[in-house]
Residue, then its C-alpha position, 0 to 999 in steps of 0.5 A: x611642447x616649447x615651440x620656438x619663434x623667429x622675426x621674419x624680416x619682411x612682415x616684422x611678425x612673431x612666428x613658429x619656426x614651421x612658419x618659415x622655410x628650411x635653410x640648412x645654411x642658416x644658424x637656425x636651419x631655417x629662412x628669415x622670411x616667413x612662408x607667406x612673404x616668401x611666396x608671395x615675393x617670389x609667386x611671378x618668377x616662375x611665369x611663363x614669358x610669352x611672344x608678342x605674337x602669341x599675344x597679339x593672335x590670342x587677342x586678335x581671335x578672341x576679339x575681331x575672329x574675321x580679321x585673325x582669319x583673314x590675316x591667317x589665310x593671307x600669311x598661308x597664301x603668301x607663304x609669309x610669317x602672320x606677323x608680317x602680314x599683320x604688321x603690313x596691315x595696321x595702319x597707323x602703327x600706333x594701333x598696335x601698341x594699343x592693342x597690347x596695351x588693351x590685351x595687358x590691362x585685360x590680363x592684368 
């Protein structure tokens, strides 16, 4: 069996061309990035972005559930969407910005 390599230009390894994506445009019919490097530069694009209010109510019922109640009882009260409601009620603003940052790093 002759088995040909290729380069691939990310890892600078010597691999079999079933070790790299197809590509029909390419003179060899294949990328010049390896499976492995290729999916792993590209593995984030297909994530989902998600609203800061989805973020903020997910941490909000998963860490203080009587608040997220609260706020929700609230806004429904007050016919008001939730994030106005929960904007109106943390005080210093501050607060806010630190509970995202506390939610991302958890998440990370």
């Amino acid at each position: 069996m002759n088995e040909e390599f290729q380069i691939c230009i990310e890892c600078h390894e010597e691999k079999v061309l079933e070790d790299f994506p197809i590509d029909r445009r390419a003179k060899t019919g294949y990328k010049k990035v390896c499976k492995s490097c290729f999916n792993e530069k590209y593995k984030d694009r297909n994530k989902k972005v998600v609203s800061p209010e989805k973020v903020i109510k997910e941490y909000l019922n998963e860490q203080v559930p009587e608040v997220f109640k609260a706020l929700s009882i609230q806004s429904i009260a007050e016919e008001r969407d939730f994030m106005q409601v929960f904007i109106e009620s943390i005080q210093p603003k501050a607060e806010f910005i630190n509970i995202v940052n506390q939610y991302k790093s958890k998440n990370s």
